[in-house]
C-alpha positions in Angstrom: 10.8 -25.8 9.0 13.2 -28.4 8.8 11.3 -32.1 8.9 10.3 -34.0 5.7 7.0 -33.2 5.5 5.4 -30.1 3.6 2.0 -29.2 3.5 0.6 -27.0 1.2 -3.1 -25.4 1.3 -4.9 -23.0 -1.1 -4.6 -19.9 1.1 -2.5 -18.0 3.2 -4.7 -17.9 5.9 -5.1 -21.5 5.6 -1.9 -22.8 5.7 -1.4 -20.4 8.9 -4.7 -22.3 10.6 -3.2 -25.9 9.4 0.0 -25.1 11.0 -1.5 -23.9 14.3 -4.0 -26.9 14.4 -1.1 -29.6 13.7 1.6 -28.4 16.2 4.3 -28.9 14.0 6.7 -26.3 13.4 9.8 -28.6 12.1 7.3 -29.3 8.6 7.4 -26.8 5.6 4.5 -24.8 5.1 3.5 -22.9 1.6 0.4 -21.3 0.2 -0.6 -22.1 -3.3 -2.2 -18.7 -2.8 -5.6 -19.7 -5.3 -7.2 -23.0 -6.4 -5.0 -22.6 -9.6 -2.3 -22.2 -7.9 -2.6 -25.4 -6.2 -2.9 -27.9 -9.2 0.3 -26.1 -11.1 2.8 -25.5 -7.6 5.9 -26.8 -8.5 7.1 -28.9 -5.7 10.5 -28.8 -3.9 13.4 -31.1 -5.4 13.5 -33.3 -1.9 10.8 -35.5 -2.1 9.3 -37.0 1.3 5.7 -36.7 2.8 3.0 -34.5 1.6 -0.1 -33.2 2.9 -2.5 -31.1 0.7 -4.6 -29.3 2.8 -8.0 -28.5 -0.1 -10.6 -25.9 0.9 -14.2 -27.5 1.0 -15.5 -26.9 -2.2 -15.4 -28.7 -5.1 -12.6 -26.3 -7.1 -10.4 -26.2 -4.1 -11.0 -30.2 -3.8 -10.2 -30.9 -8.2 -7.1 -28.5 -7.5 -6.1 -30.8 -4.4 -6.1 -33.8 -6.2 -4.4 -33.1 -9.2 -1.9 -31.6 -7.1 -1.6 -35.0 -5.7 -1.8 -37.2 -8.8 1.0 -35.0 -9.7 3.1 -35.4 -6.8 2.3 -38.9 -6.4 4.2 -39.6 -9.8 7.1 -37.6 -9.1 7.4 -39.7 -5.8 5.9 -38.0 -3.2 3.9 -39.3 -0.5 1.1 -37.4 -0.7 -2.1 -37.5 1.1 -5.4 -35.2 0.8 -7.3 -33.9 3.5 -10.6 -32.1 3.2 -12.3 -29.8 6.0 -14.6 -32.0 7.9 -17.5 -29.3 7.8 -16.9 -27.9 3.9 -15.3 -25.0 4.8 -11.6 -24.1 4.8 -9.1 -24.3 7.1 -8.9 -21.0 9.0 -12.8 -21.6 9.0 -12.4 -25.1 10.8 -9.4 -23.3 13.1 -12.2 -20.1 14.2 -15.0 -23.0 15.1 -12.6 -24.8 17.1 -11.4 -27.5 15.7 -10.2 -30.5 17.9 -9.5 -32.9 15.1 -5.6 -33.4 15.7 -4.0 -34.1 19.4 
């Protein structure tokens, strides 16, 4: 996409789901594509809003954070959000979830 936000999750598959769920197709999507993945990604040069999508368990959530720590001192906007059942994305995205409008 083509909007100022990116949003980054652990998996393939899960940054699919996150981009169903949300609606947005103008934001950039990427997939860290493992939990170590995530907390070494280098980021894109144009700095705006981030969104770190971590899987539910407690490596995907320390690899989420960092990530953000990270980003936050390069000067990013970044935010963390964790599946509200400690799952994953595409998990949350097969049960249904109704979380975003």
């Amino acid at each position: 996409g083509d909007g100022d936000l990116t949003a980054i999750a652990e998996g393939i598959e899960n940054a699919l789901s996150v981009r169903i769920m949300s609606g947005d197709h103008r934001a950039r999507y990427y997939a860290a594509l493992s939990a170590t993945g995530m907390s070494i990604l280098k980021l894109p040069e144009d700095r705006g809003q981030l969104m770190i999508f971590a899987d539910g368990d407690k490596t995907g959530m320390t690899a989420a954070y960092e990530l953000g720590q990270q980003a936050s001192l390069k000067g990013w906007n970044a935010n963390t959000l964790i599946p509200p059942n400690a799952q994953d994305w595409n998990d949350e995205l097969i049960a249904g979830f109704e979380g975003w409008t």
